[in-house]
VMD Tcl script that draws the C-alpha trace (Angstrom):
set ca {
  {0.00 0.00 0.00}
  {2.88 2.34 0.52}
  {3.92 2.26 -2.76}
  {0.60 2.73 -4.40}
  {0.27 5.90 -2.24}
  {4.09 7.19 -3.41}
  {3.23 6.53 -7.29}
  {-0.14 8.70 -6.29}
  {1.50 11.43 -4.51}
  {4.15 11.50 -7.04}
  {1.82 12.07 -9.88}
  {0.01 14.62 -8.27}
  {3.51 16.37 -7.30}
  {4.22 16.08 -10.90}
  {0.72 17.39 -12.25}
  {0.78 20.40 -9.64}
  {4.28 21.38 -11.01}
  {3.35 20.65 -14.60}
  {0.39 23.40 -13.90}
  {3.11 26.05 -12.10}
  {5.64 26.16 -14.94}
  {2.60 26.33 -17.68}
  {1.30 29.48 -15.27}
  {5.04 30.84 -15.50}
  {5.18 30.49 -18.84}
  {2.07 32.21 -19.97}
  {2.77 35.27 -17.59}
  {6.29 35.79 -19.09}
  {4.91 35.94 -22.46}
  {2.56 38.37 -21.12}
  {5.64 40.41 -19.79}
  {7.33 40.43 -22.40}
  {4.47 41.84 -24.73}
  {4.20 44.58 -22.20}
  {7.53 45.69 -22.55}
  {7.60 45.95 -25.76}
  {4.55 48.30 -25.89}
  {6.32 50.07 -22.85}
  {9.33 50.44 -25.13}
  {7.53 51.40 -28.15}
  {6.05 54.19 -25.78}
  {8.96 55.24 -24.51}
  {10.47 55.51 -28.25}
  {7.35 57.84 -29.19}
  {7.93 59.92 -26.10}
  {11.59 60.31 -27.15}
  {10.62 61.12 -30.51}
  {8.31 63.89 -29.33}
  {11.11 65.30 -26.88}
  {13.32 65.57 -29.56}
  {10.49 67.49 -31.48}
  {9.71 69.90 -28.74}
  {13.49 70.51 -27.87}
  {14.06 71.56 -31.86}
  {10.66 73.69 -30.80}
  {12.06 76.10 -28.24}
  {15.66 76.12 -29.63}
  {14.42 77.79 -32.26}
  {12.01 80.03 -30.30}
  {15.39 80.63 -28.46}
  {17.13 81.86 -31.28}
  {14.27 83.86 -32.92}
  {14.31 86.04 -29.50}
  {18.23 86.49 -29.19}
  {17.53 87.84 -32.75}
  {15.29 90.20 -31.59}
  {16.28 91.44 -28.40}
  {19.89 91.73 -30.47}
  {17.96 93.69 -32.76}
  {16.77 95.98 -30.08}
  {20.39 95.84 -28.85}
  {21.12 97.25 -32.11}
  {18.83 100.48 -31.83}
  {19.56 101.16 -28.38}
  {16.00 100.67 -27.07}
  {16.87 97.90 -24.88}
  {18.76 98.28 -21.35}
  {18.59 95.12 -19.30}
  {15.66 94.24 -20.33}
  {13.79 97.62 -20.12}
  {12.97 100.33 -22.66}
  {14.67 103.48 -22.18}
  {12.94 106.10 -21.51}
  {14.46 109.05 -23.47}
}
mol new
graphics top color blue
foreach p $ca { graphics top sphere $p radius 0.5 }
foreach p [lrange $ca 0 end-1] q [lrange $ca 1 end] { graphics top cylinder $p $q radius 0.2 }
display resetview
């Protein structure tokens, strides 16, 4: 009788851990199709940065342009008008 209960409890050991890696394997397919749509995000919020950084550089350089061009005339004095 000892036997016939070790062949049982051996099965089941062998069913139950059958069961665990299938469960393993289906949630690290799962995480592994979430990071690639977290790494396609983070790609498309690089690409935007990028975008927004060319954005204000040039904002930046259109206003040195113009406050150099109020440099220029003499209308600007640390950031104020003059008042003549």
């Amino acid at each position: 009788m000892d036997s016939n209960w070790a062949m049982i409890l051996a099965a089941v050991v062998t069913a139950v851990g059958g069961i665990i890696v299938a469960v393993i394997g289906v949630a690290r397919k799962q995480d592994s199709r979430e990071h690639g749509l977290v790494m396609d995000m983070i790609r498309i919020v690089h690409i935007s940065q990028r975008k927004i950084e060319r954005s204000v550089e040039k904002i930046d350089d259109r206003l040195n342009e113009h406050l150099e061009h109020h440099k220029a005339q003499e209308r600007l004095d640390n950031g104020r008008v003059d008042q003549k």
